[in-house]
C-alpha positions as CSV (number, residue, x, y, z in Angstrom):
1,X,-4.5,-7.9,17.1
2,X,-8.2,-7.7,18.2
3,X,-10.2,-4.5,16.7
4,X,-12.1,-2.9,19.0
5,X,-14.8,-1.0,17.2
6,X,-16.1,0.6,20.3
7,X,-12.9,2.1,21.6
8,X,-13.0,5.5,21.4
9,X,-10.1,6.1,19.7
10,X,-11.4,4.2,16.9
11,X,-14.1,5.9,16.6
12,X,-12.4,9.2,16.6
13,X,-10.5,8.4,13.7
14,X,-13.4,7.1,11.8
15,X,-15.5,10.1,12.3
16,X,-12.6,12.0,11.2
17,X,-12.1,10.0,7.8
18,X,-15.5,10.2,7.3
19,X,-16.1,13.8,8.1
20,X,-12.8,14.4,5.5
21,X,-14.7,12.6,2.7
22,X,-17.9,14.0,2.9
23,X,-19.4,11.1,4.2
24,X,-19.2,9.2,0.4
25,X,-17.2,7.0,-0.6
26,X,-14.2,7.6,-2.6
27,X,-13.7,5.3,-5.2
28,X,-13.6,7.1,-8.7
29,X,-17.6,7.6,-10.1
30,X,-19.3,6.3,-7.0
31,X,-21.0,8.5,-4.8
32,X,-22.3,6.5,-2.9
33,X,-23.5,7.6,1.3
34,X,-24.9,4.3,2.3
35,X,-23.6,1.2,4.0
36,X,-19.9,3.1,4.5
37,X,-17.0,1.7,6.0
38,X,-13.7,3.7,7.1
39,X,-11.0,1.5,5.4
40,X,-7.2,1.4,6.7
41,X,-5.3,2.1,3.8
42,X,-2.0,0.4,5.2
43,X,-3.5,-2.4,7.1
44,X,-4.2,-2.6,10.4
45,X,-2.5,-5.6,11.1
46,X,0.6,-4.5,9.5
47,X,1.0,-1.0,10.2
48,X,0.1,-0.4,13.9
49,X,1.7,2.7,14.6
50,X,-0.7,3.7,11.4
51,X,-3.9,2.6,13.0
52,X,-5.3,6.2,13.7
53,X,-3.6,7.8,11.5
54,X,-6.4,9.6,9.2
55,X,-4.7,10.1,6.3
56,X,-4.4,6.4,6.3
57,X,-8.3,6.0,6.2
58,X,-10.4,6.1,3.4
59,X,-14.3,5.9,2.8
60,X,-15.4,3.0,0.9
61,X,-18.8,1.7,0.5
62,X,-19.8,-1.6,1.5
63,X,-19.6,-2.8,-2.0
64,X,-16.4,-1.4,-3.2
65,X,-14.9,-2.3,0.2
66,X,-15.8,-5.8,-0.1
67,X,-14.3,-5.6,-3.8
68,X,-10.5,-5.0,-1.9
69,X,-10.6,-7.2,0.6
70,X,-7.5,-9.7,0.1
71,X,-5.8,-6.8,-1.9
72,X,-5.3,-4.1,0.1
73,X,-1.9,-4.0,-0.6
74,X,-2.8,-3.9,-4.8
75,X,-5.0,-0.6,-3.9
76,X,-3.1,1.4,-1.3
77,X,-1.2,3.5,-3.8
78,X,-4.5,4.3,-5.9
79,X,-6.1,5.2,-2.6
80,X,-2.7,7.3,-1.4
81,X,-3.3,9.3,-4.6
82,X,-6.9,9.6,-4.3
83,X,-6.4,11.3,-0.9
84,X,-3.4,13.9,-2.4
85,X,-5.8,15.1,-5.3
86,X,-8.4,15.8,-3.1
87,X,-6.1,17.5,-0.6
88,X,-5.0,19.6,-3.8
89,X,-8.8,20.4,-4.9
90,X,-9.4,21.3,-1.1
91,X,-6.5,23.9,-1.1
92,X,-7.4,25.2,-4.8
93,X,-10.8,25.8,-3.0
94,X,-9.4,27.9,-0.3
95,X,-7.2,30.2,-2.6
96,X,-10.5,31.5,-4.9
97,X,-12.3,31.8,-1.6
């Protein structure tokens, strides 16, 4: 299926993954802000029911999202994981608050 990257809904959910992750990417030691892309964890082509889903978004960079591409499928567990220990971090944050 065709990606529209100007339908609204798509940009909703990218906002919203990017807004969750600080607007950096995510990849372990990179904090890079520039050139970001919101990448579908379970792909797009595979998953559709998925597709706006933000908790199957993640924030990649151009460079480390470049480095996937062809093996999403190798990276979606790392990424699945990167996403529950921030959630955890989050919540630990709330509870000394």
């Amino acid at each position: 299926m065709f990606r529209n990257f100007g339908d609204p809904q798509y940009k909703k959910w990218r906002k919203a993954v990017y807004e969750r992750d600080n607007h950096k990417c995510q990849w372990p030691n990179c904090e890079s802000r520039k050139k970001l892309n919101a990448h579908h964890i379970k792909t797009w082509a595979h998953f559709p029911g998925l597709r706006f889903e933000v908790n199957n978004g993640i924030t990649l960079c151009k460079a480390h999202h470049d480095l996937i591409k062809g093996k999403e499928e190798d990276y979606s567990y790392s990424f699945l994981q990167i996403l529950v220990a921030q959630k955890f971090t989050q919540d630990n944050k709330r509870k000394k608050s």
